[in-house]
C-alpha positions in Angstrom: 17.2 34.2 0.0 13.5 33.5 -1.3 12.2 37.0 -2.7 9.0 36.5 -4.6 5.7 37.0 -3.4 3.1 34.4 -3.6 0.6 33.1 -1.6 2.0 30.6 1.1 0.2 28.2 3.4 1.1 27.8 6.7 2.6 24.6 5.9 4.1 26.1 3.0 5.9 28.5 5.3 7.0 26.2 7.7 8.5 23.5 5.0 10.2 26.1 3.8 11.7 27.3 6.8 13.0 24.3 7.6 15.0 24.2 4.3 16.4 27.1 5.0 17.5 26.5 8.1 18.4 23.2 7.8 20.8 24.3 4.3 22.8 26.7 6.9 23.4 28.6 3.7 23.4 31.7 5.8 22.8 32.8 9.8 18.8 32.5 9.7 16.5 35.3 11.8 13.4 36.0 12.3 14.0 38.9 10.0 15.5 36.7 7.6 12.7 34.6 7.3 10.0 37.5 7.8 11.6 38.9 4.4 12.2 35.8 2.6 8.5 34.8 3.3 6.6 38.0 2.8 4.9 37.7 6.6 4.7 39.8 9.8 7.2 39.2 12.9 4.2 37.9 14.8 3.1 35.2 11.9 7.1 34.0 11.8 7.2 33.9 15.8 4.1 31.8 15.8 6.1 29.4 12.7 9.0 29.0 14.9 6.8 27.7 18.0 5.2 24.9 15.6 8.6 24.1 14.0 9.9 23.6 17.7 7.3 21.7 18.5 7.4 19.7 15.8 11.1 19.2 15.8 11.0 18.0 19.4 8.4 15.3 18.5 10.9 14.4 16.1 14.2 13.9 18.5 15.4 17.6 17.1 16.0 20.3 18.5 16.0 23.9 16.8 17.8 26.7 19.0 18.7 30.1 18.5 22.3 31.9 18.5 23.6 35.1 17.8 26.3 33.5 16.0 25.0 31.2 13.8 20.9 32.0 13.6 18.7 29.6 13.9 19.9 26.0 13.7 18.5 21.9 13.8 20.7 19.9 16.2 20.3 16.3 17.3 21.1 12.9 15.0 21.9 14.3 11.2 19.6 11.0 10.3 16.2 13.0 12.0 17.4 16.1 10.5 17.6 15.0 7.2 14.1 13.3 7.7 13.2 16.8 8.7 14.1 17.6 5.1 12.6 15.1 3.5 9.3 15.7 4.9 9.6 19.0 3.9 10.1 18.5 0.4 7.5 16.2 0.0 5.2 18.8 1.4 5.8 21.4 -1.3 6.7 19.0 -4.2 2.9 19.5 -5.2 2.8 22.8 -6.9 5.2 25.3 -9.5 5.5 27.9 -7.4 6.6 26.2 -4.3 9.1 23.9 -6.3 10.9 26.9 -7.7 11.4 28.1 -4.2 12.8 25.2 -3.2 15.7 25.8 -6.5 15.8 29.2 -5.1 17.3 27.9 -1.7 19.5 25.1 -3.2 21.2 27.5 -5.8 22.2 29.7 -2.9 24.5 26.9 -2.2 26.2 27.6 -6.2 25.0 28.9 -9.3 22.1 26.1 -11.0 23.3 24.2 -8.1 19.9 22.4 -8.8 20.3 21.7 -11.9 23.4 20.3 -11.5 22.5 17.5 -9.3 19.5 17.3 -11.5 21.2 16.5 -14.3 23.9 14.4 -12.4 21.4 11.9 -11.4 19.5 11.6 -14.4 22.8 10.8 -16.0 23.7 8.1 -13.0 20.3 6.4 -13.7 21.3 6.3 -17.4 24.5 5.0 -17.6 23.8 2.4 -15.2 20.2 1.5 -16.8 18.6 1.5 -14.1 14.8 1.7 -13.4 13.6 4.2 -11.0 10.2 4.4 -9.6 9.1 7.7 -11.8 6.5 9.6 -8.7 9.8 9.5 -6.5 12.6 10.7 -8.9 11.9 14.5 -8.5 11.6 14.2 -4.6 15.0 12.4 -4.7 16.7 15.0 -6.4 15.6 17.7 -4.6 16.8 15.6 -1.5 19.8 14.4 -2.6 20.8 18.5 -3.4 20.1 19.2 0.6 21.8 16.6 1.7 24.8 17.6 -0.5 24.5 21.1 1.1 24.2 19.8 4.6 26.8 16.9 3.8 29.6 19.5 3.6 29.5 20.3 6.9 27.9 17.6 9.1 28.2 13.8 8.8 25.9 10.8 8.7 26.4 7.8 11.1 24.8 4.6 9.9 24.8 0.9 12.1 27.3 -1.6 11.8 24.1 -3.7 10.3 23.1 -1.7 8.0 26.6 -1.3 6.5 26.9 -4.8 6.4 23.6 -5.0 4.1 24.6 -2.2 2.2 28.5 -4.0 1.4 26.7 -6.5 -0.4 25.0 -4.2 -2.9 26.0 -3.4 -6.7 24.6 -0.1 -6.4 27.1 1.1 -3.4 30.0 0.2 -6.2 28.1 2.1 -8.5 27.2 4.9 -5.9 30.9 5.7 -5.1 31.4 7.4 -8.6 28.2 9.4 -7.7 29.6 10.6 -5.0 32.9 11.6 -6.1 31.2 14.4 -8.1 30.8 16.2 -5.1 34.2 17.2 -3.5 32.9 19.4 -1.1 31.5 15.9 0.9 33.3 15.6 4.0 32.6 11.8 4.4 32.4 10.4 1.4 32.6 6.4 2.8 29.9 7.3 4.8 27.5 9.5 2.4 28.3 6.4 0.0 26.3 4.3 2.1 23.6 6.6 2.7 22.9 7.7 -0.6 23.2 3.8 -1.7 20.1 3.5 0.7 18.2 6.5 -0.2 18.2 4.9 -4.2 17.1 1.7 -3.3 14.3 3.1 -2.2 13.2 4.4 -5.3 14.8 2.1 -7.6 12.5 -1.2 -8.8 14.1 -4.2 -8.5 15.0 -6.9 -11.0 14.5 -10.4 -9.9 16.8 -11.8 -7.3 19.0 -8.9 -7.0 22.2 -9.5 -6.1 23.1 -8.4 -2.3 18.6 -8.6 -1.9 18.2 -12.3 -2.1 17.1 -12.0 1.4 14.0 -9.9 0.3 12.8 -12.1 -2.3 12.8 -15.3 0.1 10.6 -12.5 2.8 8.3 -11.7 -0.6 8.0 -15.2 -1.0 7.1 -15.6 3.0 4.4 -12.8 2.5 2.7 -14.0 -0.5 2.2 -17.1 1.3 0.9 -15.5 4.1 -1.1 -14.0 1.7 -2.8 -17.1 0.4 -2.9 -18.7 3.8 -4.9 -15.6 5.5 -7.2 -15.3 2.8 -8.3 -19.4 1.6 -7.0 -17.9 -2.3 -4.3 -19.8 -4.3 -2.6 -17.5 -6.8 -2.9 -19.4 -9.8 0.5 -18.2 -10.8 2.6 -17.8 -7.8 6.0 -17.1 -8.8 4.3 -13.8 -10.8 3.1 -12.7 -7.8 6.4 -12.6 -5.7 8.4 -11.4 -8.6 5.5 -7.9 -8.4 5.7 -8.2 -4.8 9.5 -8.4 -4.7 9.6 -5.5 -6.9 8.2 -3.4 -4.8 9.1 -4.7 -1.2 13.0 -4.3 -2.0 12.3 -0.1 -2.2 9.4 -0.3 0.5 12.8 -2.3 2.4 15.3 0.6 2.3 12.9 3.2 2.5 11.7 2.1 5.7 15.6 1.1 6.8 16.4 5.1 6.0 13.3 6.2 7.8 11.9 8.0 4.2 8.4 8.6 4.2 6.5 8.3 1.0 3.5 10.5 0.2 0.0 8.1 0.1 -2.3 10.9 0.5 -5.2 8.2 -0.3 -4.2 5.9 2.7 -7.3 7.2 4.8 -9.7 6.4 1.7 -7.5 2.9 1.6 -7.5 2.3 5.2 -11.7 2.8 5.0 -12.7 1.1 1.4 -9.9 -1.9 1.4 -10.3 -2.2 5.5 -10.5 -5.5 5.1 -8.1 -6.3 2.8 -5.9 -3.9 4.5 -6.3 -5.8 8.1 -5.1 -9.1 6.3 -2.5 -6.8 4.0 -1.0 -5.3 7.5 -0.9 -9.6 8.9 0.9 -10.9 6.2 3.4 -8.3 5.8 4.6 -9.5 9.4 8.1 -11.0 8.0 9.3 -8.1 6.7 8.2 -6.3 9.9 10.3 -8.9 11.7 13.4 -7.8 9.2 13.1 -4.4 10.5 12.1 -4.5 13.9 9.7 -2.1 13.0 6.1 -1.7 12.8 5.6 -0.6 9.0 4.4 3.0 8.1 0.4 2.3 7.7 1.7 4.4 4.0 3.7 1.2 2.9 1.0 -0.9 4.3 -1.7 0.6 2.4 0.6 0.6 -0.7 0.9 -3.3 -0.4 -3.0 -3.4 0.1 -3.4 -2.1 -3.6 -0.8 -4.3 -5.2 -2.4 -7.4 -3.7 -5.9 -6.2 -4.6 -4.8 -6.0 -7.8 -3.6 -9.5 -7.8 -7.0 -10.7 -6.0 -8.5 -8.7 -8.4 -6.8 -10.1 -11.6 -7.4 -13.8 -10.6 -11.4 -13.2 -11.4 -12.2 -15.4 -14.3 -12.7 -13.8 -17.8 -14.8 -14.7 -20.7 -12.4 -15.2 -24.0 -14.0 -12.0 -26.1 -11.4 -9.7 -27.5 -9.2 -8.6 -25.5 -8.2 -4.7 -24.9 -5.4 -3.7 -23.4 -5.8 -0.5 -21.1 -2.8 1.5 -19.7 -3.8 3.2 -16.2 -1.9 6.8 -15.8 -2.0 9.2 -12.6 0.5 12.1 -12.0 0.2 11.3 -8.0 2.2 8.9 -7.6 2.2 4.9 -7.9 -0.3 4.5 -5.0 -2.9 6.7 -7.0 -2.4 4.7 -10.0 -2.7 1.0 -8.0 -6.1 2.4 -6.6 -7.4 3.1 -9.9 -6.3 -0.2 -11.6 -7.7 -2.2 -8.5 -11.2 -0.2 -9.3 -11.0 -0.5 -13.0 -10.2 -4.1 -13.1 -13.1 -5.0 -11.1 -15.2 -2.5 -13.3 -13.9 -4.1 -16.6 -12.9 -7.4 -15.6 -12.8 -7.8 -19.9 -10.1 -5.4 -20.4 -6.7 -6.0 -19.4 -4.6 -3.9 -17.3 -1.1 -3.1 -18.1 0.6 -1.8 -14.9 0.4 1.7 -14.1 2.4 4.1 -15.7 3.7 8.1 -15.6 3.1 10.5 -17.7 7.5 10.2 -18.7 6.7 6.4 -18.9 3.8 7.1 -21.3 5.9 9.1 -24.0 8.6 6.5 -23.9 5.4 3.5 -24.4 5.0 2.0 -28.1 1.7 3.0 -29.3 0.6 -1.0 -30.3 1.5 -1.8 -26.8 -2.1 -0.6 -25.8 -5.3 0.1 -26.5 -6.8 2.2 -24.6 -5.8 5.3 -21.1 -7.4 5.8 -18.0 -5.9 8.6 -16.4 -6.8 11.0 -14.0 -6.3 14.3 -15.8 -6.7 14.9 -19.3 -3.9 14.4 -22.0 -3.1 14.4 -25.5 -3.2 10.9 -27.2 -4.1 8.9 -30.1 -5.9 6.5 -28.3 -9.2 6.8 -26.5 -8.8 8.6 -23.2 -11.2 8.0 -20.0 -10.5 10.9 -17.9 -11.4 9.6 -13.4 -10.7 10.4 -10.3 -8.6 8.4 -8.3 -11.3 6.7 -6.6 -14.7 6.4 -8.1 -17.9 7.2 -7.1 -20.9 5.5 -7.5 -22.2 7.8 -10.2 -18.8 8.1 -11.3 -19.2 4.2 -12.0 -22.1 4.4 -13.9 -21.4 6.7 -16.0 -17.4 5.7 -17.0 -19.0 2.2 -17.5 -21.7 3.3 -19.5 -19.2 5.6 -21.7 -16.8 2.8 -22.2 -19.2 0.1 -23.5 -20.9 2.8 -26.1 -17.5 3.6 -27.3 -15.2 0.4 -27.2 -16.7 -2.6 -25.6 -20.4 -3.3 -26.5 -21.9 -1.1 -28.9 -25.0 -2.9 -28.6 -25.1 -3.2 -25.4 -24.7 0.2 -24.0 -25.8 1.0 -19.7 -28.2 3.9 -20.0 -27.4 6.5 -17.7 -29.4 7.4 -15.1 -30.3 10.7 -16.8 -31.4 8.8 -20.1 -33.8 6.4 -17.5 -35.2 9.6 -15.8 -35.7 11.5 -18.9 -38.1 8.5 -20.6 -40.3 8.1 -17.1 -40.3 11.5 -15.7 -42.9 12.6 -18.1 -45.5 10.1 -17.2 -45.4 9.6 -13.6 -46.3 12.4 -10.6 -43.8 13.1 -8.0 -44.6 13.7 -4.3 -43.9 16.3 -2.2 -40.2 17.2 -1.0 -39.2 14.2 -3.7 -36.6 16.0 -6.0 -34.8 14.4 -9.6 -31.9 14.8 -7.8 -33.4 12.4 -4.4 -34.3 9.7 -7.5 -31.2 9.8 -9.6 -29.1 9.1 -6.6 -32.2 6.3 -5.3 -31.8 4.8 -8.9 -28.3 5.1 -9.3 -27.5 3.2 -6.3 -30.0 0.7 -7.5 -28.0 0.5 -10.6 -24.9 -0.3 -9.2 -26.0 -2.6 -6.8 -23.7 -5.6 -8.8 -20.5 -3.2 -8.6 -21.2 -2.4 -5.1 -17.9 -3.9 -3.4 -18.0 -8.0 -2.2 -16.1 -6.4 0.7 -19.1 -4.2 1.8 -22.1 -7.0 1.2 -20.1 -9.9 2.7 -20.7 -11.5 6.1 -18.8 -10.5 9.0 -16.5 -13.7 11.4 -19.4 -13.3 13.3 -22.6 -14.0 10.9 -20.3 -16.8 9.9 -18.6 -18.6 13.1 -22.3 -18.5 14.8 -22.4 -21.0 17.9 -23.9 -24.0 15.8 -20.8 -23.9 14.2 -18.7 -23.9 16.8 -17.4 -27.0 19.1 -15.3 -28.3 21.5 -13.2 -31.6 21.3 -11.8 -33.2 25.2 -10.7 -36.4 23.7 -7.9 -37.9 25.3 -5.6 -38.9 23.2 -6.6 -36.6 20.7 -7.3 -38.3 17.0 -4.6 -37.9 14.0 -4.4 -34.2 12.4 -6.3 -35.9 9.6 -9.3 -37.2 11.6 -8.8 -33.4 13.2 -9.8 -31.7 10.1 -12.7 -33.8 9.3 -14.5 -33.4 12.6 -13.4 -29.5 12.4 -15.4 -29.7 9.1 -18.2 -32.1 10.2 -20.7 -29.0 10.9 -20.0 -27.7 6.9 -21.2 -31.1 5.9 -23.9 -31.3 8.5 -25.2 -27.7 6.9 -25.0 -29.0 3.8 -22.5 -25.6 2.5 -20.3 -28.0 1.7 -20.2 -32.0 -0.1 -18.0 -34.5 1.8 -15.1 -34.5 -0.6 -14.5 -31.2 0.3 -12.8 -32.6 4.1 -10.6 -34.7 1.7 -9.5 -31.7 -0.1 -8.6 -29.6 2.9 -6.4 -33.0 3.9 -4.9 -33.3 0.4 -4.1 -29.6 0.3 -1.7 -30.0 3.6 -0.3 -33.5 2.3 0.6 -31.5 -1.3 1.7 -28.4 0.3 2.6 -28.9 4.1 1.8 -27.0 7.3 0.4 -24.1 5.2 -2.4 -23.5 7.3 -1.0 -22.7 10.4 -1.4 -19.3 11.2 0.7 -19.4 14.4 -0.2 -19.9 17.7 -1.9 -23.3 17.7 -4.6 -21.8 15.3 -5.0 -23.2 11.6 -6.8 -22.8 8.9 -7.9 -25.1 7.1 -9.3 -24.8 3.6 -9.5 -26.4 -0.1 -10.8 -24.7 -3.6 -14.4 -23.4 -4.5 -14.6 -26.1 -7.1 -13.4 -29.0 -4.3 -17.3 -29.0 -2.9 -17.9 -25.6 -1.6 -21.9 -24.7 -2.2 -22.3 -22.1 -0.2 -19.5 -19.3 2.2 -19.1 -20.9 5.4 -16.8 -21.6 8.3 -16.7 -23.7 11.6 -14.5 -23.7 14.8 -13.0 -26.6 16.5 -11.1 -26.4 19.8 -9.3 -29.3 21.5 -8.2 -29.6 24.9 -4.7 -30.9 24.1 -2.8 -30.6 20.9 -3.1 -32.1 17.4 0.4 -32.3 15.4 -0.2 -31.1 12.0 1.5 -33.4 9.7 2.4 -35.3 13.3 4.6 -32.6 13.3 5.7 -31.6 17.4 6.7 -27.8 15.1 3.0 -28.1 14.3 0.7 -28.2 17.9 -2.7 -27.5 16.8 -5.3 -26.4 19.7 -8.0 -24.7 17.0 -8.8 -25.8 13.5 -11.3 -23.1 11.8 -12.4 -24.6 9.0 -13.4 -22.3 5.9 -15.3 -23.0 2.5 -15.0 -20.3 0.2 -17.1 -19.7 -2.8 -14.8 -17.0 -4.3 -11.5 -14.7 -3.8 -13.1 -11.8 -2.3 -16.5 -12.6 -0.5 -14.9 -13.6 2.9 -12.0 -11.7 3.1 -14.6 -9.4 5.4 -14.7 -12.1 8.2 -11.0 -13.2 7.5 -9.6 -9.4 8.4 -11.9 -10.0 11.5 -9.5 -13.0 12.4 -6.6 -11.1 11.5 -7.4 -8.7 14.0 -7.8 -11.2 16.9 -4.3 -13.0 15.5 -2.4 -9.8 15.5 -3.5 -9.3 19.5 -1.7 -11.2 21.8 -4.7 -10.9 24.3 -7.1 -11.4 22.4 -5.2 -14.7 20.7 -4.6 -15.8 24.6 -8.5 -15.4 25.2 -9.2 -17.2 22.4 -6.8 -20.2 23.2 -8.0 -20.4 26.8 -11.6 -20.0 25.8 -14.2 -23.1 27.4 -17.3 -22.1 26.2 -19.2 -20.8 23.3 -20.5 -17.6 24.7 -16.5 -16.9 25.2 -15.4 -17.5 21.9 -18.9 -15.4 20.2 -18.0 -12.9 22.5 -14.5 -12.7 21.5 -15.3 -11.9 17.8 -18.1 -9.9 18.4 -15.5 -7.3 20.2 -13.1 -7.5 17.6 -15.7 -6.3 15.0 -16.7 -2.6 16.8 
């Protein structure tokens, strides 16, 4: 039984409550839990109402007997998700972590540590690589379900079994397991437990039993490159990162874990567009699980392909730093701030983002420099941020870095050092504060680092109604000839020179039928450096189709032609089409459209 008093949140109490009802360690009362959590009968009453509540919009129920207390009954898979959710929600501070060992060692004495040290040991005889912001969630997890697995069993499908078989880990797992006698099914807590690592385990290339996942990594970051006009100039990289991370984000989602991405609603609003195109491309692996994915995992993708985007940018050959980005939130913390930082300091280069454990273990001539988002003890410089920056938090981080490491003589004054020099000679008017003109000059500072993704046109400003036609033709001409007259208005504005129509041609002939996005729309499009002068795109629709590579797999009704002038400028008007191509009534609007007004319409919608 808990018995220390600290201050507990409502949700504090409630996680909690559910832990120890869920552990069945003992027949749970109000009383019980009025004791254990230091509040009046009234506060626990209220507690139970919003635990049933929020078990029955989870497909559990939570009754009361005089028997056996309160207890969770429905699938042992949504219980255990009960648990999970739990944890995670009191993983965040000391005092709320030891109650949690104060519940498991109920079960035995340093029951906790036990399984602690268990683990640990499993991940070190069988080297492998863990993601380090899940580890501690998994253990505490793995101890409840060890608890809960002496008594109740875990059913899993006949498919996922059969996914599971194929694994090295389940071999590997077994042995795991057998530490634990008390199991009742231990063929069957084998399998779970097999999934419930690989989601937190990083995968090497081509893992045996996940060869499936790398060819769906491969399908994305196509996708990827198809949605946005960008060629990743090293391809294979960038589904070896991807496949790294999709083969946990694969199991988790399989075992219905959640992971904890408390920035997704500052993801979801400053990388909306990237997120949009992030949630599109990620459609295969959606297709795996017949599942829409967790907006969490998509926003978690949206960083790691941001990053990419990000790293593509071309860099002058000065020297070369190497910073190390740290963050004790978790992965998706750390991914935020490299994305920000490596569009900041596109001279530094940006190892991936590492824990604190990671850190320690890190040769100091591996790096140069931290960023990190609390302070810590180190040899080498240290840039203390917050996860996401500011605009004055911009300034001044890339004024302090130049001073100290970058440019000595070329150091950003800070917007304090600019007021201090004019204030003195100039008058200001009435209700006009420093503070009014530091933020007035700051943002006129900052102007350059402003994101692409906030200054760039939208489909609309874009795909304006000179720009878009319609072909009748019967028969229609050759996919080739298809392209050109989709391009014909680009030339005719003069954003683009002619060769740039052959490009978009050569670029199917090299690679194939890249650039159809599905449903009889394509997307045709060739490098900056092919004859692009200025961001543009154009729209042509045909009456009948045009076989892409005189392809029948390939009927193409609307070519939308873009000319990029960069990786990130258009991505704005390209989530916009993601939008309409991830509606099925809007994509049938768009394919029966006959005029114009329709089609301007159409995208003017998707962009409120």
């Amino acid at each position: 039984m808990i018995r220390q008093a600290i201050n507990l949140t409502e949700n504090d109490r409630q996680a909690l409550a559910i832990l120890m009802i869920s552990a069945e360690l003992e027949e749970i009362s109000v009383y019980h839990l009025q004791d254990a959590l230091f509040v009046s009968r009234g506060t626990i009453l209220a507690d139970i109402k919003k635990i049933q509540k929020y078990a029955q919009e989870n497909d559990v129920v939570l009754k009361y007997s005089r028997q056996s207390g309160y207890r969770f009954y429905g699938d042992e898979r949504l219980i255990r998700q009960l648990i999970q959710k739990s944890i995670l929600a009191l993983l965040y501070q000391p005092a709320t972590k030891e109650l949690m060992v104060n519940i498991l060692n109920q079960f035995s004495d340093d029951f906790h540590l036990r399984v602690m040290t268990e683990i640990r040991q499993f991940f070190k005889n069988h080297r492998l690589t863990v993601v380090p912001s899940r580890t501690e969630e998994t253990i505490y997890f793995l101890a409840f379900v060890i608890i809960r697995s002496s008594t109740h069993s875990i059913v899993l499908t006949d498919s996922e079994i059969s996914i599971l078989n194929h694994l090295i880990i389940k071999k590997k797992v077994v042995e795991l397991v057998q530490h634990f006698p008390g199991v009742v099914n231990q063929e069957a807590e084998t399998n779970y437990w097999a999934m419930v690592l690989m989601g937190m385990i990083q995968a090497k290339v081509r893992e045996y039993g996940t060869e499936f996942l790398y060819d769906c990594s491969y399908e994305i970051c196509r996708k990827v490159e198809h949605s946005t006009g960008i060629e990743f100039k090293a391809f294979n990289n960038v589904v070896d990162h991807i496949y790294a991370h999709l083969v946990p984000a694969y199991f988790r989602i399989l075992g219905k874990f959640t992971i904890q991405n408390v920035l997704i609603e500052q993801i979801q609003k400053q990388y909306n567009h990237l997120f949009q195109i992030t949630h599109y491309s990620l459609t295969p692996l959606e297709e795996l699980l017949g599942e829409r994915l967790p907006d969490s995992e998509i926003g978690y993708f949206t960083i790691l392909f941001g990053g990419e985007i990000a790293n593509m940018a071309e860099r002058p050959e000065d020297k070369r730093y190497r910073a190390l980005v740290v963050c004790p939130s978790g992965m998706s913390s750390s991914l935020i701030m490299r994305s920000e930082l490596a569009t900041l300091f596109p001279m530094l280069d940006f190892i991936e983002a590492r824990s604190f454990f990671e850190l320690e273990q890190m040769p100091l001539d591996d790096y140069d420099l931290i960023f990190s988002s609390v302070d810590l003890e180190t040899q080498k410089p240290l840039y203390v941020m917050p996860p996401i920056l500011s605009t004055t938090d911009k300034v001044e981080l890339l004024r302090q870095v130049q001073r100290e490491l970058l440019l000595p003589s070329v150091v950003v004054p800070s917007v304090t050092d600019i007021l201090e020099t004019i204030l003195p000679y100039v008058t200001l008017k009435e209700g006009v504060t420093q503070d009014k003109i530091k933020k007035l000059v700051t943002k006129k500072m900052m102007k350059q680092l402003k994101k692409k993704g906030d200054e760039s046109p939208m489909l609309s400003e874009l795909l304006t109604p000179d720009k878009i036609r319609f072909n009748h033709e019967t028969p229609t001409p050759n996919w080739q000839d298809a392209i050109h007259l989709a391009g014909a208005p680009l030339v005719q504005n003069d954003d683009v020179e002619p060769r740039y129509l052959d490009a978009m041609v050569q670029k199917v002939l090299d690679f194939g039928p890249f650039i159809h996005l599905g449903f009889g729309i394509a997307l045709p499009h060739a490098r900056p450096e092919d004859g692009v002068k200025d961001l543009a795109m154009s729209l042509l629709k045909f009456s009948e189709p045009v076989y892409l590579l005189d392809d029948e797999k390939n009927p193409i009704r609307i070519f939308i032609c873009l000319a990029a002038v960069d990786n990130e400028t258009h991505l704005r008007a390209l989530s916009s089409l993601t939008k309409i191509l991830t509606d099925k009534t809007a994509v049938q609007r768009l394919l029966e459209a006959e005029t114009t007004e329709e089609i301007v319409t159409l995208i003017q919608e998707g962009e409120e």
